[in-house]
Each structure stands twice: as C-alpha cells, then as structure tokens.
N, C-alpha and C positions, 0 to 999 in steps of 0.2 A: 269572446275568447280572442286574446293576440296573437296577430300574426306569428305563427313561429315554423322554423326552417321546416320540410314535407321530409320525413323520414324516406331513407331509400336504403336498397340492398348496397352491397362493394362496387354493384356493375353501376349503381345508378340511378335503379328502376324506382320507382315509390313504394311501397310497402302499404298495404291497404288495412290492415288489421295483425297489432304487433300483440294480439290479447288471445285469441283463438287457435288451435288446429285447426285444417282443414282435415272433414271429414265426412266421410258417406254416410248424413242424415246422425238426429245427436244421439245416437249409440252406435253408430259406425265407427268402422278403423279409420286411422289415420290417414291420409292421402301422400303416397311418395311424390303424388306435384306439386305438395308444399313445401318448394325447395328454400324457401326463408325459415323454415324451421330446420330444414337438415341442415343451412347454412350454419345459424346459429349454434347447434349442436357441436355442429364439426368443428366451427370454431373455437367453442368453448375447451372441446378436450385440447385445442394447441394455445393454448393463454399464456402457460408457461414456458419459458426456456430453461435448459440449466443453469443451476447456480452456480458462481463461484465455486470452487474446491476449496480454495481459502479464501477468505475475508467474503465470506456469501453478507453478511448483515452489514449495511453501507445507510450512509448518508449522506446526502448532498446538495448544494448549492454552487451560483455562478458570483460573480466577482468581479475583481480589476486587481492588476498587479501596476503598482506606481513605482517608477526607478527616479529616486531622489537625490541617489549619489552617484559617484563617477568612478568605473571601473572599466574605464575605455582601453584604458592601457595592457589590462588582459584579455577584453574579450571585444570581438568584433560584433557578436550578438546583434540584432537591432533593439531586441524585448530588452534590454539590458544597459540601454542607452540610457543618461543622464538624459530626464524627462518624457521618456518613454512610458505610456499607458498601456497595458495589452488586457484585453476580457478573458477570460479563464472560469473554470470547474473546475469544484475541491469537491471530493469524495472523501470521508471519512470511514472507519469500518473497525470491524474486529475482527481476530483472524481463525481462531478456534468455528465460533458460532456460528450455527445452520440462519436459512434466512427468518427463520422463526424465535430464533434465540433471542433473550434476553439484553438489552444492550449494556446493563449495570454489571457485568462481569471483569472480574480481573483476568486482563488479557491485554497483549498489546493494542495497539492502534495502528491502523491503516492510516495515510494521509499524504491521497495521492492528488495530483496537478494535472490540468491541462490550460494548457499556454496556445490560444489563439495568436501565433502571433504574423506578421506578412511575410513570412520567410518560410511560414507550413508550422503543423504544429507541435510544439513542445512541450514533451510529456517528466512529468517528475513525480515518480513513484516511490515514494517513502514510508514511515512509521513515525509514531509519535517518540521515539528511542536513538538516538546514534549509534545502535551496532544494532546485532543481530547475534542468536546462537549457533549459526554457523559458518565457516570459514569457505569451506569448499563443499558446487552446487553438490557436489554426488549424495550428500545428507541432506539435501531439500528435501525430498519426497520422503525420506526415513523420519525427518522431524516432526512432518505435517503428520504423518500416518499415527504419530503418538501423542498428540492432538484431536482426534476427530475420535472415531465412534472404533471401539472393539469390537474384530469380528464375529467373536461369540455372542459375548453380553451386549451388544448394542451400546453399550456406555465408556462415558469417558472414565479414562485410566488413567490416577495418577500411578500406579507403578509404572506405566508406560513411560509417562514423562518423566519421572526420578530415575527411572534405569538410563535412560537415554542419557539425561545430562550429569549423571555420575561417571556414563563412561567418554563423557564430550565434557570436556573442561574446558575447551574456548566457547562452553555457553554461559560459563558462571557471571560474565559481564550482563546480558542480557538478563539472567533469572536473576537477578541481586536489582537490578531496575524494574526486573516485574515484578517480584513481590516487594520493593518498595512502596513509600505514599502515590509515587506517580505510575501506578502498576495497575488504578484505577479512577481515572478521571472522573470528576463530578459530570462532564457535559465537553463534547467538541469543542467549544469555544476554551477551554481552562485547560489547553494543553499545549505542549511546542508539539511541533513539526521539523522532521531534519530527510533530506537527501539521503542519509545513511551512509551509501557507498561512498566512494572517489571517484568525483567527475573531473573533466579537463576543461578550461580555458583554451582558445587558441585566438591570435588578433593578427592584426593587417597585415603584420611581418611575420607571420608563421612562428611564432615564440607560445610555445604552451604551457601552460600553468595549472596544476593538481588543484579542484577546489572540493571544496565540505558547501554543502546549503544549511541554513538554519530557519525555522520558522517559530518566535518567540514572542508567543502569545502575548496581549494588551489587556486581556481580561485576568490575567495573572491565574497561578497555579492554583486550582482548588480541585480537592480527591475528597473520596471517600474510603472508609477502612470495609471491610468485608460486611459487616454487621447494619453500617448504615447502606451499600449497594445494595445489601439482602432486602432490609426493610423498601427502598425503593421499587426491587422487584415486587415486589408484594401489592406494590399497588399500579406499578404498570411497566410493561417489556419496553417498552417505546420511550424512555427517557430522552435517549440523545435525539432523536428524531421531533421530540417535541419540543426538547430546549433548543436546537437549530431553527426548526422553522417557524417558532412562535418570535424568536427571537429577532431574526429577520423583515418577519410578519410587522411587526410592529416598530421597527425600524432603528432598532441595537445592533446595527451591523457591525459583526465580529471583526476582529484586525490583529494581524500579525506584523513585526518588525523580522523584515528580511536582512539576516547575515550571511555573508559567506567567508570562508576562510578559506586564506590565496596561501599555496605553495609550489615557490619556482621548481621549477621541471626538475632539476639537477640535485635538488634539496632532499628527495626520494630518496639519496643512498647514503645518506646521513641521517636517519630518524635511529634511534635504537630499537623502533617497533617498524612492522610492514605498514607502509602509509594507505598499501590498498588492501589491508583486511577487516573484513566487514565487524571483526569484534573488537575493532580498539578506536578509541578516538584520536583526535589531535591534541594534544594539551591546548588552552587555549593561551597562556604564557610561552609557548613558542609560536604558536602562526590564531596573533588574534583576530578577533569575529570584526570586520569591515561591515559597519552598517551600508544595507544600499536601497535599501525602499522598503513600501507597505502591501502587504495584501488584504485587501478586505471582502468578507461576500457581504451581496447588497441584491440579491437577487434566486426567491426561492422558486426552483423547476414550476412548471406549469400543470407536467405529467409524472410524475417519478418513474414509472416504468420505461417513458420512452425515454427520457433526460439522463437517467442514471441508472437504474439497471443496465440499460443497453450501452451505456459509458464505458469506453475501452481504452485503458490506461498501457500505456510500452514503455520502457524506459530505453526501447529503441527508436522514437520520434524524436529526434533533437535538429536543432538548426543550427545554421554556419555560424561557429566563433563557442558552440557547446560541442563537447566531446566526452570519450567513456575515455577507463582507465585498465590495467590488468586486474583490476580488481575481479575472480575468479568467479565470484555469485553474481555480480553485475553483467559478464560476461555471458551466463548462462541465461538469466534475466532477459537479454537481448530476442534471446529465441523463443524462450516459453511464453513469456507473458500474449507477443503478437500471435502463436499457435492457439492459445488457449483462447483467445479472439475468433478464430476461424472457426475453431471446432461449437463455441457456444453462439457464437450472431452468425456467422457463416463468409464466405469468403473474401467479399465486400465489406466488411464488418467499417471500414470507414466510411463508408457512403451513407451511413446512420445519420440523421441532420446530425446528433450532440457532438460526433466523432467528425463530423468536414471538418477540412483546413478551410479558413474564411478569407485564404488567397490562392489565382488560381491555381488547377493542378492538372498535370498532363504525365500519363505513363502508358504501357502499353498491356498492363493487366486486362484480361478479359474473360466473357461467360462467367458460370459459375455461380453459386447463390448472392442472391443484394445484388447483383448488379439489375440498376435501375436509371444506370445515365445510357442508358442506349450500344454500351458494347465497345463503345470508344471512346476515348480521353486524351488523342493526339491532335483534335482539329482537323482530320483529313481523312475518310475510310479506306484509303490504300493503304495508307502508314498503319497497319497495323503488326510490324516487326520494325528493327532495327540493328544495324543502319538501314534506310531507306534512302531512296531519290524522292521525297515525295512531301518534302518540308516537314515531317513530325519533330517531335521535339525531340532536342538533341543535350547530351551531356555539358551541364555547365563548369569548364576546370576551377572557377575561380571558388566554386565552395570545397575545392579539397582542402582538407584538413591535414599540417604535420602529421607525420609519420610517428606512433609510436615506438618508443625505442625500446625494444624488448632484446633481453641477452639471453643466451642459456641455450643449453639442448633440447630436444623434446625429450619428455621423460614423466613420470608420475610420480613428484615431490610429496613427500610426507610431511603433511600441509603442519601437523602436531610438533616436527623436528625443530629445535630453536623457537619455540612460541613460549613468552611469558605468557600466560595468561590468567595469570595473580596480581600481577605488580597494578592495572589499572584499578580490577575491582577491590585492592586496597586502598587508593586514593579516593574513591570512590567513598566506600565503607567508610572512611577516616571524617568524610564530611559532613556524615551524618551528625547530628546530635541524639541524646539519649532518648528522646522520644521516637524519632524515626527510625532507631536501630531495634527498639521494643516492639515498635511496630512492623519494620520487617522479620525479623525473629517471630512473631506471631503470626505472619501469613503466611510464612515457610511451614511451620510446625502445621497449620490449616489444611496444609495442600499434601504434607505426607500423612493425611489419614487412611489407613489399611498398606501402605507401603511397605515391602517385606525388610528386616530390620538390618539385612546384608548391604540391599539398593540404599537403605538413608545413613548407615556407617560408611558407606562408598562415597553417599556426598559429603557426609560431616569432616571427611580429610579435605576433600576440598574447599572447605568453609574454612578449615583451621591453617588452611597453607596460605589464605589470605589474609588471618589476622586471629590469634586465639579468642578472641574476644566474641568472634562470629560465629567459631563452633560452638563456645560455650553458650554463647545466648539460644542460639536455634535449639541446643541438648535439654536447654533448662525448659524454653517452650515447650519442645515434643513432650517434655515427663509432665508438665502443668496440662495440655491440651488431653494427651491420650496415654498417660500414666505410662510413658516409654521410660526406659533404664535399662539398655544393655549392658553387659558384662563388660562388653570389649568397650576400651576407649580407644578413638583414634588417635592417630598420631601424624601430625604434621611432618614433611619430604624435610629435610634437614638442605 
C-alpha cells in the first residue's frame, strides 16, 4: 500500500477506524465516546448554508481581465489601466431557480464579477440583459415573491408574473428580451454580459463621467427555443455547469470583449429618457461602446462549494476612479447584496479565501462570526477604535471620490410619472426579424398558460402601445397555443 496522508479528526488527532461504531461488545449500543462519529453526524446535518433567495443556481470559474485600450482620461482605476491584468471570478446564475433547479430554463442570467485587483476588490454584479423590470428598489422583493414558489400550491405562478407586469409597465423592456431568442442561452459562454445600472468614472482631476459596462461574448450568440431547452432537460439539469467546466477543462477558454459606454457628467440632463433607470438603455448612436479589453476564464474552482457557493458579490466593493450613480435600484443594491452576505456566511463573510482582497487590508471590524485573523486588522492591539494615538490605520483623503450632484427635495417621486416606457421596447421589437418575432409571440403565448383572461387583456394593451403588430402576433399565439379568443379587444393609449 502507498503511503498516503493518516486521516485525523478537526482537532488533529488520527482517527483509528473510519469503518465501525464503537460499541459495548457486537450487539451492544453505541458508545457516546465515539466522539468521531458524533462529530461526523453533527457535522453532516450543518453541510448546508442558505441558499441564495435569488439566483440560488450559479456557476463559476476564475479568470483574467486584460485592459487593451486606454480610458485613462475617465478613469483613475488601476484595474483599468492601458495594460493592466487583474485575476477575477465570474459567477453565472439564474434567478427564478432553487439550487436544484434545471439550468436550461427561460429566465434571465446572473453575471456577476469579482475584480482582484491592488486597490481591494471590485465587485460587478450584473445580468446577461441591459435593464431590468424594475425602476424603483420598493418592487425588488414584490418581483422576486412572483418568481419563486406560491404560498399555497408550492408552485410557480404564471398569473403571479402576468399580473405583476401588466400592472408594471417599465417591465415590458425586460419581458420583451426574456421571452425573446436570448431569453434562453444555449450555455454561459453564448451570452453578453452588461453592468445593467449606471456607474461612474472619476479621474485624477476629479471630473466624473456616467458609464454602462458591456460584456460581448466571442463565442457568439447561440439559444435555444423552449422545446429544444425541454428536450435538454430531459437528459440533464446540469447543462451550463457542464458546458462551463468541460469547456474549460479542456482548454476552450471562454472570452468576452469588454465595452463601456462613457457619458460626460453634465450630458445627464439632456437625454430624453432618465440615464440612471434601470429599464432603459443608452442608444448606442449617442454614446457609442469604447472597446477596452478582454475577459477570459481559464481557470475551473478546485471546490465549488468553497470557491463559489461561498462567493460573495456587492456592487458595494468598488475602487478609486469607479463610482455608483442615483440610479435608485443600484442605490439599494448597495445595502442588500453585503446584508444578504452577513446573514448567509456570517459576519466576516470577506475573510472567505474566494472573497479576500489579494492587497493588504486594515479596518477596525471585530469578533463576530469568520473572524478567523485573530480579532485585529490595524497592525497594533491597542488600535482597536479610532482615531487612536497608537499608529492604526488612518483615512486615506486621496481616494475621495467627486461629490455627486444631486438636486431636488426629499420627497417620494412617482417613479411611473413622465416615463416612456414603450418608445425603447419598440426600437427594440422593430429589430427583430420575422422569425424572432414568431418566436417571441410563441413564448409569451407559452408562459400565459392558465392566466386569467382580464391579467393577459391588461398586458395585450401594453404589447399594442408598443407596436400593433405585437398584440396582434402574441393574440394570434395565445388562440393557436391554448384556443384563447376574448370578446374584448384591446385597445392601444392614443
């Protein structure tokens, strides 16, 4: 037999026999001083942590983010520098699905960042989509609830979702891209990625600048319609997870073309649309996409559970020369994402190796769950407040960031008053071709099966305020899929 490492408990000890109880003679009970069995035991019922509440089903790999082009003049960044290399984890996900779920589902996509880079590290937490269905956070948690499971029947509800976005019309940009072709990805690799919100630039003179991210797949666009995802379920849940890491595995490492799109500070109160809500894009003929490097993963986890499950994404981790915007879901983002951190890894939730910053770090955080550096992180155990006499680390001014410039009173803005939120998902719609429009028409009509016929009249006005061509085709679906024909026809807002 070869040598191989002597099994031992947590504390250390060897372990003499991992096959038997100990027991009083062999029909005797069990021995309580076989505390390597109760270890294990005990162990095993804590395996689990909570899941995600959204985007629980993930996948992921490590990377390199290469800066090829030069955008020194917005941003101060280092990660960001002409020639710059940073190592990084991309998390992919869905957002509906338990961790058990399916991965071939039409649903959006997750596609979040972490950015190793010497300044601490930088988190970008995105979607495979450039908007989202809602504007303002107070409808996070109402969206999600109409997404996950009913409190009754345990099951997903499409009336849940068709009420909701008949009576939320700045979702119609998001559900016109989800049930699109790219509503469902063949495979993580054959999808963009975008930053979503509006982030900020700021550089060495303090001059900020509004940016969009873009992440634009090399393995080009490939989906599937409903019928071929089905069939893939059918033969296994694990799709993306195995087109990622085989992919990898064998050394087809995936790569995206990073853009971003730069808007001067002051150019905000001249767009016709709010440049920071989360449901509208930037046209790309007014502020176009600046290529500036590559991301590629090239690097599959060792552990998944310690690597990636335990992966905690903020889109409150940014470094000097990246900054947030008013953008209102972004704003609230700030909060929940690092909470939901605390509450599922515990209070240290960055002291996780996947989660360290890989330059040093000094605060005066302490106790509490995870902590595992010993209680301190100033270099001094008197320094544990501040200010102190006692050399701990002190406020550095030079990473302050412009002041954003926010006007207005406090107040609670009716986020719905003055919002187009037709005009884009027609430009949109316009670009389709006849195949893609047949095709989202039949996965709209797919997804209102058993919806009551008041909720899909409620949305079919807002399909015809974007183009009659969209209520007509979705009407003609619903009566081919599940022999609908209402009396009432809608009628588009004049």
């Amino acid at each position: 037999m070869t040598d191989r490492p002597t099994m031992t408990t947590t504390a250390g000890a060897p372990v003499p026999d991992n096959q038997n109880a100990l027991t009083a003679g062999p029909l005797g009970g069990i021995m309580m001083q076989d505390y390597q069995l109760i270890e294990k035991l005990a162990h095993q019922n804590r395996e689990r942590i909570p899941e995600r509440v959204v985007h629980a089903k993930g996948w992921g790999a490590f990377g390199t983010l290469k800066i090829t082009g030069d955008i020194s003049e917005y941003t101060k960044a280092m990660c960001l520098q002409p020639g710059a290399e940073t190592p990084m984890l991309a998390r992919f996900s869905t957002v509906a699905g338990e961790q058990g779920a399916a991965d071939h589902e039409r649903d959006v996509r997750g596609f979040a960042l972490k950015f190793y880079t010497g300044e601490g590290n930088w988190d970008l937490v995105g979607n495979n989509t450039p908007v989202f269905f809602i504007r303002d956070p107070y409808k996070f948690p109402d969206f999600i609830h109409t997404q996950k499971r009913h409190p009754k029947t345990n099951l997903r509800s499409a009336t849940a979702m068709w009420d909701y976005w008949s009576l939320s019309p700045e979702s119609l940009h998001q559900v016109t891209i989800l049930m699109s072709d790219r509503g469902l990805p063949q495979t993580p690799m054959h999808m963009n990625g975008y930053g979503s919100h509006t982030y900020s630039f700021w550089n060495d003179a303090g001059e900020r600048y509004w940016v969009k991210f873009h992440f634009k797949t090399q393995q080009d666009h490939k989906f599937f319609t409903n019928e071929e995802g089905e069939a893939v379920i059918g033969k296994t849940r694990e799709g993306y997870q195995e087109a990622l890491f085989y992919a990898i595995d064998n050394g087809a490492f995936p790569r995206w073309t990073v853009q971003v799109q730069i808007m001067p500070e002051l150019d905000s109160e001249k767009t016709p649309y709010n440049p920071f809500d989360l449901t509208k894009v930037w046209p790309h003929a007014d502020f176009p996409p600046i290529e500036i490097g590559v991301l590629e993963l090239n690097r599959n986890p060792e552990n998944y559970f310690a690597e990636i499950e335990n992966a905690a994404f903020s889109p409150s981790n940014i470094v000097p020369g990246i900054g947030f915007s008013p953008d209102k879901v972004l704003q609230a983002r700030l909060f929940s994402y690092a909470d939901a951190h605390r509450y599922r890894l515990g209070t240290h939730y960055e002291n996780i190796p996947v989660n360290q910053p890989r330059c040093p770090v000094h605060h005066y955080h302490r106790d509490g769950q995870m902590n595992t550096y010993g209680g301190i992180r100033t270099g001094n155990p008197e320094a544990y407040y501040e200010p102190n006499s006692f050399d701990g680390p002190a406020e550095q001014p030079l990473a302050k960031e412009p002041p954003l410039k926010v006007d207005g009173d406090m107040s609670r803005y009716d986020h719905r008053v003055g919002n187009d939120d037709y005009v884009q998902v027609r430009a949109l719609f316009n670009l389709f071709d006849e195949g893609q429009k047949s095709r989202l028409f039949s996965n709209i009509a797919a997804a209102m099966g058993g919806v009551p016929s008041e909720i899909i009249e409620r949305q079919l006005i807002h399909f015809a305020r974007v183009h009659p061509d969209y209520e007509t085709g979705v009407r003609a679906a619903l009566k081919a899929a599940h022999g609908y024909g209402a009396d009432t026809i809608s009628t588009a807002a004049e």
